[in-house]
Backbone as numpy.savetxt, mean C-alpha at the origin, in Angstrom:
# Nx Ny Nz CAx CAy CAz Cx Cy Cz
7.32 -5.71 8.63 6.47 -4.52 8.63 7.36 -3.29 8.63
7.13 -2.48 7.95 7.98 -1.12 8.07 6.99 -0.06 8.95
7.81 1.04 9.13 7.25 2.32 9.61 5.94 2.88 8.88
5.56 2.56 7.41 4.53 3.15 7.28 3.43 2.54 8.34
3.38 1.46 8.98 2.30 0.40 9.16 1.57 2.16 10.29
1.77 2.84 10.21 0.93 3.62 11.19 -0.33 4.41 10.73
-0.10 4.31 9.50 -0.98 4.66 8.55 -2.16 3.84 8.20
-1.86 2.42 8.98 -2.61 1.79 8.44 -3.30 1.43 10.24
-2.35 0.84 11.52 -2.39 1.23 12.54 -3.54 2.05 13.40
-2.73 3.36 13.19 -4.22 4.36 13.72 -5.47 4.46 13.27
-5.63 4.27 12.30 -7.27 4.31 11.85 -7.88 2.78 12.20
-7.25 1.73 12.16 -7.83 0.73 12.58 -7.89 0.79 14.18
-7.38 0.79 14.84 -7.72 1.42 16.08 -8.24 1.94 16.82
-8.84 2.88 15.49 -9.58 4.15 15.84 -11.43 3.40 15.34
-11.27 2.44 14.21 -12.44 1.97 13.81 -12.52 0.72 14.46
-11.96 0.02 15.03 -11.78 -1.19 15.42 -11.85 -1.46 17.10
-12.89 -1.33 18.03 -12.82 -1.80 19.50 -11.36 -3.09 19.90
-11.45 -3.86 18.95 -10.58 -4.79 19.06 -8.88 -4.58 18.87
-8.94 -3.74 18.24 -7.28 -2.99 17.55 -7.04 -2.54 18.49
-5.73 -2.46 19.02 -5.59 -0.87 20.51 -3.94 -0.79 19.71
-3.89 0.75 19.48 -2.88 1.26 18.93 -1.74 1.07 20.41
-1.84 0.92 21.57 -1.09 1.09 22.62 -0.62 -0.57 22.63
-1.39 -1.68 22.35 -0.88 -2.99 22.56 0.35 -2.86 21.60
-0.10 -2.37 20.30 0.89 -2.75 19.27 2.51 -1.44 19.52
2.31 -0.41 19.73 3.29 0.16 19.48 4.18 0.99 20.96
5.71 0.62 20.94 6.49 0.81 22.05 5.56 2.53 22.53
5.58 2.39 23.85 5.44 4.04 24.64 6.45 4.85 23.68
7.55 4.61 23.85 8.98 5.65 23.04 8.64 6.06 21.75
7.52 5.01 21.34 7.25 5.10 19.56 6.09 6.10 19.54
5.23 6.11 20.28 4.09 6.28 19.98 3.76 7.60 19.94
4.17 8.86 19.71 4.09 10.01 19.53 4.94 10.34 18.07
5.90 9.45 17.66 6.42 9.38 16.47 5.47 8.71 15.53
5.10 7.93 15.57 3.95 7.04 14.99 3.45 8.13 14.54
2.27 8.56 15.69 1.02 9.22 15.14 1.62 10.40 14.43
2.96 11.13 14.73 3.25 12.74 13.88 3.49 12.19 12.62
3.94 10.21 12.58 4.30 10.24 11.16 3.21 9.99 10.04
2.07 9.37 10.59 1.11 9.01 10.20 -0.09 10.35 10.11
0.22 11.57 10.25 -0.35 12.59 9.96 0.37 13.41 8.72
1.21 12.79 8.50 2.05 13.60 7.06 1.68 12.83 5.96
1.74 13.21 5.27 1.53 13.00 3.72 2.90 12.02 3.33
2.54 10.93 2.69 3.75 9.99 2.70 5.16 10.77 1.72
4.27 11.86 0.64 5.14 12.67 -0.23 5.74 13.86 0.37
5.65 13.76 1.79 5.70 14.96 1.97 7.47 15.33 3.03
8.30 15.91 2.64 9.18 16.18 3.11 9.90 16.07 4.06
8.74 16.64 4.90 8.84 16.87 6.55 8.55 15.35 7.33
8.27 14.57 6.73 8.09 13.14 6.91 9.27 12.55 7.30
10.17 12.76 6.23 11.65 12.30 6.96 12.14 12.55 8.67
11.90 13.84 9.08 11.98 14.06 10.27 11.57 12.84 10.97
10.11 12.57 11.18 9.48 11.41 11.65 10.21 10.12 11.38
10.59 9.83 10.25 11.33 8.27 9.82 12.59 8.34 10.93
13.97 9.61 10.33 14.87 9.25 10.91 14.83 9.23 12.62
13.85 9.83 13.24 13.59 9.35 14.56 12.71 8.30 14.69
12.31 7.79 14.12 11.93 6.40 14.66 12.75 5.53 14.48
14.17 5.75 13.54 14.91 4.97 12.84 16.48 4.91 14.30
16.04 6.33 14.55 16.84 6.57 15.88 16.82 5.97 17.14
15.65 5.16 17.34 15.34 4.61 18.41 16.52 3.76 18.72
16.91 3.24 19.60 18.47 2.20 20.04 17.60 0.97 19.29
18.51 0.10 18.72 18.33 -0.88 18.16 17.47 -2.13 19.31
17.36 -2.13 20.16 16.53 -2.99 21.59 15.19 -2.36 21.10
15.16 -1.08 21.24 13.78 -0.62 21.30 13.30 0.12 20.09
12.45 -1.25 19.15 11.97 -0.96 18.22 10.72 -0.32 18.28
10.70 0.55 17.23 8.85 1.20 17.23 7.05 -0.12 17.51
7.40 -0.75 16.88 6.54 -1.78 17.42 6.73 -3.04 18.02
5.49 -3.04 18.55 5.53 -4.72 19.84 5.36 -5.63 18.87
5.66 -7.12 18.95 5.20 -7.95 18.34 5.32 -8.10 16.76
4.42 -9.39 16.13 4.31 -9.38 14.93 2.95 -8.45 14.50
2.96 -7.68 13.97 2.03 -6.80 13.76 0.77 -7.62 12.80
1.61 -8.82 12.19 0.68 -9.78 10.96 -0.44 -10.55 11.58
-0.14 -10.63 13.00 -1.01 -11.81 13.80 -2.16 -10.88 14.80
-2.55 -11.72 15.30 -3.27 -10.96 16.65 -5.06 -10.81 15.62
-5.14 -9.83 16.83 -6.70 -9.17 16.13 -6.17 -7.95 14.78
-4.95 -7.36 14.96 -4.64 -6.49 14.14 -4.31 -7.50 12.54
-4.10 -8.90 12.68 -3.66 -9.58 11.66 -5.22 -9.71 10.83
-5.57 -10.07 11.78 -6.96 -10.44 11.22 -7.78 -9.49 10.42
-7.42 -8.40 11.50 -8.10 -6.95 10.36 -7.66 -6.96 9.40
-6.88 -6.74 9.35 -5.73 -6.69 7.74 -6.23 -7.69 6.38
-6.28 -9.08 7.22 -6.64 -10.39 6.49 -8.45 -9.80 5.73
-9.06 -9.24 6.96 -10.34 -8.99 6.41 -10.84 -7.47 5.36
-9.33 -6.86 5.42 -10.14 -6.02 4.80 -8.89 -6.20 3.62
-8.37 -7.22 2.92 -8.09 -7.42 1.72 -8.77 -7.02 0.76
-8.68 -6.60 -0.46 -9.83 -6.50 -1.43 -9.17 -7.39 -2.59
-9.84 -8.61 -2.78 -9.63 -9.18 -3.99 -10.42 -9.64 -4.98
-11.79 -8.74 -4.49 -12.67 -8.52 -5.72 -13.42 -9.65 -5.34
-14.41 -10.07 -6.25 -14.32 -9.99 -7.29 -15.12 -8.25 -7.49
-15.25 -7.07 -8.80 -15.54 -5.88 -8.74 -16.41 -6.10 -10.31
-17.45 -5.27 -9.61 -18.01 -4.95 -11.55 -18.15 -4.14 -11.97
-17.43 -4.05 -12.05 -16.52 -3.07 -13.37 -14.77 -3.33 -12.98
-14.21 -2.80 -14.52 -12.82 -3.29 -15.05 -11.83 -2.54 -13.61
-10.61 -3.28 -13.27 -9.43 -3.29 -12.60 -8.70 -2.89 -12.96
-8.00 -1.59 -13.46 -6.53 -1.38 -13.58 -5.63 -0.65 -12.49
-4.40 -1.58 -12.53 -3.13 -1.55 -10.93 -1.84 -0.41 -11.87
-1.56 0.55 -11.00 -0.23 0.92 -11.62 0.54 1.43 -10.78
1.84 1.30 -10.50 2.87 1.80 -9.72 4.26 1.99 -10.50
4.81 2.53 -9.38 5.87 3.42 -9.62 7.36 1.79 -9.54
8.17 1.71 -10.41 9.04 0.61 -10.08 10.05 0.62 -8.63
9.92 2.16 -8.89 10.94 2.90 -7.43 10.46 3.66 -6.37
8.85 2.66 -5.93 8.42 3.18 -4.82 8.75 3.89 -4.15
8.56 4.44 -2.96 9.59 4.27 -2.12 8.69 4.38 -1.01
7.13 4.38 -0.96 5.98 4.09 -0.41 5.08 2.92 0.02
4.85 2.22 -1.07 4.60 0.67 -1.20 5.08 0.37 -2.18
5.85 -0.70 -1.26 7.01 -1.60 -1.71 6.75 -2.57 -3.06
7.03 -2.07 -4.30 6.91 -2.74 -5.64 6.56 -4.77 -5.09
7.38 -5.10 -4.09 7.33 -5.98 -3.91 6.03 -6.75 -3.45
5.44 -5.55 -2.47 3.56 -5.51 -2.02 3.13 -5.36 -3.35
3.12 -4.93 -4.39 2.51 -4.60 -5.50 2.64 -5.84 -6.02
3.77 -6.44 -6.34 3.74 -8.18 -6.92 3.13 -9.04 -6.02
3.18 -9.07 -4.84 2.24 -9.97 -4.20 1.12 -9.41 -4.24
0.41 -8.60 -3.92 -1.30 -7.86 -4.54 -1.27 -8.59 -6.37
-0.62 -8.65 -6.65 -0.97 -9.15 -8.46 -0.84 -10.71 -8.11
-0.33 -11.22 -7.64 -0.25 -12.85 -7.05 -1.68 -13.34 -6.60
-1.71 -12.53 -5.71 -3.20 -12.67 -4.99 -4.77 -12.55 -5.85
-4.37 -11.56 -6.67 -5.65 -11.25 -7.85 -5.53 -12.62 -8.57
-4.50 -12.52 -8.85 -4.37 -13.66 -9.76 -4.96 -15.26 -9.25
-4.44 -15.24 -8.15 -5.05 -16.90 -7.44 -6.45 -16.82 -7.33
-7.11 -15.57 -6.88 -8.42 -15.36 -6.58 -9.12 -15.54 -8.10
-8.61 -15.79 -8.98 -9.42 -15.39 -10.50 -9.99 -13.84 -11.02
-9.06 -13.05 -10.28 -9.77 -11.29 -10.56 -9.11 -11.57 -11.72
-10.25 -10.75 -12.42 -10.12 -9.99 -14.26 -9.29 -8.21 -14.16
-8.19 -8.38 -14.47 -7.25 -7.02 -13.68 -6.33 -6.53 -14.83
-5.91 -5.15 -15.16 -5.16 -5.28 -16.22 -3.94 -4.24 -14.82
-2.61 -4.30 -15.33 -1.67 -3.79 -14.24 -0.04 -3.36 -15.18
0.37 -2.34 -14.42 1.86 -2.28 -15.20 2.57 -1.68 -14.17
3.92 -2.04 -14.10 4.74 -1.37 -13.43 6.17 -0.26 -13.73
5.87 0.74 -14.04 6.59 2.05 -14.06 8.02 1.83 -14.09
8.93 1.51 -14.51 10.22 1.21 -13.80 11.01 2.87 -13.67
11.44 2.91 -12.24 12.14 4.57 -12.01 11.37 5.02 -11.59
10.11 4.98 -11.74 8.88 6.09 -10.97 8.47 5.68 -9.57
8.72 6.85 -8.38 8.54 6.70 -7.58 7.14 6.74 -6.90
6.82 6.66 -6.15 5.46 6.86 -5.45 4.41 8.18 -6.14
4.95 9.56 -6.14 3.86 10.40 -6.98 4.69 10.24 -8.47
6.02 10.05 -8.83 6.17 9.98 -9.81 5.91 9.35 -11.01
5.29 8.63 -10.09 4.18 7.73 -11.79 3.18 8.64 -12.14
2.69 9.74 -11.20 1.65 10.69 -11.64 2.07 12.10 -11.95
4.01 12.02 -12.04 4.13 13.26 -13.27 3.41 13.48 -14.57
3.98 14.80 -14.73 3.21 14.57 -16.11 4.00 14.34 -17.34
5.39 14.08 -17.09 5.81 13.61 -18.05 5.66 11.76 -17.86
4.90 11.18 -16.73 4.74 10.26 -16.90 4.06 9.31 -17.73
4.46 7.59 -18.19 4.01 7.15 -19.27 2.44 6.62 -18.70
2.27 6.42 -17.73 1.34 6.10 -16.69 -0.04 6.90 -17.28
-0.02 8.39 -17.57 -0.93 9.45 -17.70 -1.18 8.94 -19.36
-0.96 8.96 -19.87 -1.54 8.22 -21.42 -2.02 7.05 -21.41
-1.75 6.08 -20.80 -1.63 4.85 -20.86 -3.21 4.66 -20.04
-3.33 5.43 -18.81 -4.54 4.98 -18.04 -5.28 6.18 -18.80
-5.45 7.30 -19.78 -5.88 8.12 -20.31 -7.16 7.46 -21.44
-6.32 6.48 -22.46 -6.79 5.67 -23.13 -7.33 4.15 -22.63
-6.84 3.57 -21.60 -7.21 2.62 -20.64 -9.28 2.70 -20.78
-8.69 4.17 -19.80 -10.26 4.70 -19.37 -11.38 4.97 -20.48
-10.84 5.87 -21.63 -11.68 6.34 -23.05 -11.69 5.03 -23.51
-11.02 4.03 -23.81 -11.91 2.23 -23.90 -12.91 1.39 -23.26
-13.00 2.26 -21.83 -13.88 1.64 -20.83 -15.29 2.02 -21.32
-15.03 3.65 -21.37 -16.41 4.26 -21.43 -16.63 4.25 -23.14
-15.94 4.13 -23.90 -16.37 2.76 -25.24 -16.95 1.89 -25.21
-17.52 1.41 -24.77 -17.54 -0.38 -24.42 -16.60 -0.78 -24.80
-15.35 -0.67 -25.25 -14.44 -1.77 -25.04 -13.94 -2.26 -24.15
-14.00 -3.69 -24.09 -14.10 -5.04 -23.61 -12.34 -4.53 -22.87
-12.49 -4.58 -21.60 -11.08 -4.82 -20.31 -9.62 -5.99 -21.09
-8.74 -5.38 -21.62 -8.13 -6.80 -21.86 -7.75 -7.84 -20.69
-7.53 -8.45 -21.27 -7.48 -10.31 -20.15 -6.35 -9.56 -19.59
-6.71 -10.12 -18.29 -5.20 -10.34 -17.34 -4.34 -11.03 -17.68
-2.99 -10.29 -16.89 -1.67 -10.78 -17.98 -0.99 -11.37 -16.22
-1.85 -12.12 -16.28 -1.02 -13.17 -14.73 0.60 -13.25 -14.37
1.14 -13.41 -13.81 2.84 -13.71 -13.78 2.40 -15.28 -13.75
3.45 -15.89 -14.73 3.64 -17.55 -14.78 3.17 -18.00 -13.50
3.09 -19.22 -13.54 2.43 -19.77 -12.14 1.13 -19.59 -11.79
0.63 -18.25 -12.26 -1.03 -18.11 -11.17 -2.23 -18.31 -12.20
C-alpha cells in the first residue's frame, strides 16, 4: 500500500461505521494523512506531506497493519467496479503515473478481463497522471473520436485482453 491509501482511507471511514481511520493509521501519521489527503494529488504542495510521512524513522510507519485485510479489506473488495455497465468502457492512463501505479492499471485490465467486461483501454507511455490530459496529448483525439463513434451508433470495439484472460 503506498501513501496515497488516505485518499481512499478517510472517506471510507467517514462512510463506513465499520472503517475507523484511527485503527488503521500510526497517532505520528495521522495529521499527515489527513493534510495529505486534502491536496490535490497534482498538486505541488503535496510533496511537503509525502516527504514527511516518508520522514517518519523507519520503525514507525504511517500505517498499522495490512491495510488489504480487516473490514477496511473488505470495503475495498466491495466496492470494486467490474461492471458489468451499459454502456461502452473506455480505460486510459498515463505510462508514467506517478499517481496510480500503471501497474494498478494492468491489474484493473486483468480483472475486467476475467470478469468478461466489454472495455476498450490504452496506455500513454511518458504521460504522467494529468499529463495524459495535456493538450498536446495523444489521449485527447483518441477519446475525442472514441466518443463521436459512441454517439454514432458505432458498435464499442472488442476488448483487446492481455494473453491469458
Amino acid at each position: 500500500m503506498t501513501l496515497a491509501v488516505g485518499w481512499v482511507l478517510i472517506p471510507y471511514s467517514e462512510a463506513y461505521d465499520d472503517v475507523d481511520f484511527n485503527a488503521h493509521v500510526e497517532p505520528a501519521g495521522r495529521a499527515i494523512v489527513r493534510e495529505m489527503s486534502a491536496r490535490c494529488a497534482s498538486e505541488p504542495s503535496l510533496l511537503v506531506s509525502v516527504v514527511s510521512a516518508l520522514g517518519m524513522s523507519a520503525g514507525d510507519g504511517v500505517y498499522l497493519g495490512d491495510l488489504t485485510g480487516g473490514t477496511l479489506g473488505a470495503r475495498l473488495d466491495e466496492n470494486k467496479t467490474l461492471g458489468p455497465w451499459p454502456m461502452p468502457l473506455m480505460l486510459a492512463w498515463g505510462g508514467s503515473d506517478e499517481v496510480i501505479s500503471p501497474d494498478l492499471q494492468h491489474g484493473y485490465v486483468r480483472d475486467l478481463c476475467a470478469a468478461g467486461v466489454a472495455f476498450t483501454w490504452d496506455e500513454y507511455p511518458g504521460r504522467t497522471h494529468m499529463g495524459v490530459l495535456a493538450e498536446d496529448s495523444p489521449l485527447l483525439p483518441h477519446l475525442a473520436a472514441w466518443t463521436d463513434d459512441r454517439f454514432a451508433g458505432v458498435p464499442a470495439p472488442a476488448s483487446a485482453c492481455p494473453p491469458g484472460r
